[in-house]
C-alpha positions, 0 to 999 in steps of 0.5 A, spaced: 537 485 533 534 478 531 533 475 523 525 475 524 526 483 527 531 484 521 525 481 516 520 484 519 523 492 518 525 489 511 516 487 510 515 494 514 520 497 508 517 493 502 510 494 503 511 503 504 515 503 498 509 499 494 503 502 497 507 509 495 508 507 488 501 504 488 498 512 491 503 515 485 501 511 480 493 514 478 495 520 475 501 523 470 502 529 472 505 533 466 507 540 470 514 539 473 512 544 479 506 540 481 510 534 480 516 537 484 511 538 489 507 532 490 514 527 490 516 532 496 510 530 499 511 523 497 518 523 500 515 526 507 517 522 513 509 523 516 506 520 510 508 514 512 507 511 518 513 508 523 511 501 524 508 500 531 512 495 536 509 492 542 510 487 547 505 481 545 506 476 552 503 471 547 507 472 541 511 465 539 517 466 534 516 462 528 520 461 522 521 468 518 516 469 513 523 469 507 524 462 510 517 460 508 517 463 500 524 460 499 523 462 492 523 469 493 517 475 493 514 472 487 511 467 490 509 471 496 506 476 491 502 470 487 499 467 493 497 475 496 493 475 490 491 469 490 482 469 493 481 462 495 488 460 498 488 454 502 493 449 505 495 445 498 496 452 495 501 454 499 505 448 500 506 447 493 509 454 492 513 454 498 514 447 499 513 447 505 510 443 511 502 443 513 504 447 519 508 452 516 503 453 510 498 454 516 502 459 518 503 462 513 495 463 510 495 466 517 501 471 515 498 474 509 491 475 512 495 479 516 498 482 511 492 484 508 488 486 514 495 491 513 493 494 507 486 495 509 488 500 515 493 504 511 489 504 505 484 506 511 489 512 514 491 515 508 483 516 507 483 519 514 490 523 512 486 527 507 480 527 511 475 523 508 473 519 513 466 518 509 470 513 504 468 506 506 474 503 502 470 496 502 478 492 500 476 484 497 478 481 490 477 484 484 480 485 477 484 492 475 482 493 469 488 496 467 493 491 468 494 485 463 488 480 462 492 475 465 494 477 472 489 483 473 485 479 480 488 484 486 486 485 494 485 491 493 479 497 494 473 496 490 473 499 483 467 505 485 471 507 491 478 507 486 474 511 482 471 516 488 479 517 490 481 519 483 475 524 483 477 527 489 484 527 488 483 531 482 479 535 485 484 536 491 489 538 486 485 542 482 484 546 487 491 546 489 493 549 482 488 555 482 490 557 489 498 557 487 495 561 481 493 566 485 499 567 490 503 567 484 498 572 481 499 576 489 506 576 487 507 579 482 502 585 483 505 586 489 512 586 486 509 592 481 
């Protein structure tokens, strides 16, 4: 398996395990019996999509994206998040040539064209197809005033996510509550 493979399973790996982290981080869940549950669901395999390789006849190998971010995924995160990235920006942090720097814009349009897609599936997952999740850049109250810009869905959108994930999870209590009733009637 070539390096640029390696690192792309490794990118497919990092990007599952923050928007996991992202999906978990909305709401405390106090009761360890949900809370049991919700990190087994989280844990499931279906939940989180393999990536998809294709034979693309154009595809030209390129230098790894590691390559181009020599200082580590700090920089790649900075510039992720950065709204107006042009060319001189991405040279500076990664210290590269024009070319490269090109290249690497192009990448983290990619990458954000990704977050919109699962973003989009874990809404289709749920059956909430009516969500227009509407992803740009905007500042995430609850994060520190100095580094709160994100690539991110808008703030209203969030908002509808937690109304229905509560919901959900309401939902889901009350009917744990009437099996657990169900069964102890049944065992009188």
């Amino acid at each position: 398996m070539s390096e640029a493979t390696k690192d792309f399973f490794k990118l497919h790996s990092q990007i599952i395990e923050q928007f996991k982290a992202f999906s978990q981080s909305f709401v405390d869940i106090e009761d360890p019996q949900i809370l049991k549950e919700l990190e087994k669901y989280g844990n499931d395999k279906s939940m989180w999509p393999e990536p998809l390789i294709q034979f693309n006849p154009s595809y030209q190998e390129g230098s790894a994206f590691s390559d181009l971010i020599s200082e580590g995924l700090t920089n790649l995160y900075n510039l992720y998040y950065q709204e107006n990235l042009d060319i001189k920006a991405v040279i500076k942090t990664a210290k590269c040539s024009e070319e490269d720097a090109a290249w690497g814009i192009n990448e983290i349009q990619i990458m954000h064209s990704i977050q919109v897609e699962y973003g989009m599936a874990g809404a289709s997952a749920y059956g909430w197809n009516d969500i227009i999740l509407n992803h740009g850049f905007y500042d995430l109250e609850f994060l520190p005033e100095n580094d709160r810009h994100r690539y991110t869905a808008c703030r209203e959108v969030r908002k509808e996510i937690m109304s229905r994930l509560l919901k959900l999870n309401n939902t889901c209590h009350q009917q744990e509550i009437g099996a657990a009733s169900l069964t102890r009637m049944e065992s009188l």
